[in-house]
C-alpha positions as CSV (number, residue, x, y, z in Angstrom):
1,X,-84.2,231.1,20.7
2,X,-87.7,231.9,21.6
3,X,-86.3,234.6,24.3
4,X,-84.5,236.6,21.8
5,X,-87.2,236.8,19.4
6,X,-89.6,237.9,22.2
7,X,-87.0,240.8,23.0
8,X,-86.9,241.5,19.4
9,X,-90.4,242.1,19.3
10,X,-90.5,244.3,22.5
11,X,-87.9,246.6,21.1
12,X,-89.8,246.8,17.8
13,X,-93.1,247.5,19.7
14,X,-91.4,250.3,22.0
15,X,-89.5,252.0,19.1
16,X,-93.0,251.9,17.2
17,X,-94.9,253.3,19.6
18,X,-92.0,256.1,20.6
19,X,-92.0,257.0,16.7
20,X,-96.4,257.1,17.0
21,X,-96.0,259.3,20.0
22,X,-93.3,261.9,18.5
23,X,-94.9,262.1,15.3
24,X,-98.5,262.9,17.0
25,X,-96.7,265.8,19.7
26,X,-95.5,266.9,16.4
27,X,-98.8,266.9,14.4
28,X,-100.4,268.8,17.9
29,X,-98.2,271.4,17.6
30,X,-98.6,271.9,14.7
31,X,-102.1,272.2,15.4
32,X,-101.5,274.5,17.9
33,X,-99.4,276.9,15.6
34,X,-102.7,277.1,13.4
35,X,-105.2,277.9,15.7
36,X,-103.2,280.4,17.5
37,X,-102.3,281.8,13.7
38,X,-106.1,282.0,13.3
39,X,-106.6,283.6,16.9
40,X,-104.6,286.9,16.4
41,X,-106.9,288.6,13.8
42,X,-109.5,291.3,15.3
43,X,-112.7,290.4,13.3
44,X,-111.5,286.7,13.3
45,X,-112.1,285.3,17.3
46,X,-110.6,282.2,18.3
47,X,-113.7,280.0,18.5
48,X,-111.5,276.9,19.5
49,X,-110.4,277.8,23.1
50,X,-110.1,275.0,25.5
């Protein structure tokens, strides 16, 4: 009993973490898709370059 609650919990934990990871590549791009918006006027310079 205490086995299959244990796997439970480890496939809750790993789907958890796989949604947190998707959702925060997302939210980077994103990001990314702004800044680069921002960086293609002529009297607006990307300050933000890495």
């Amino acid at each position: 009993m205490s086995m299959s609650r244990l796997m439970i919990l480890f496939l809750m934990l790993g789907s958890f973490a796989l949604m947190f990871s998707i959702v925060v590549r997302a939210s980077d791009q994103m990001n990314q898709r702004i800044v680069s918006s921002k960086c293609t006027g002529v009297l607006m310079p990307c300050l933000s370059k890495r």
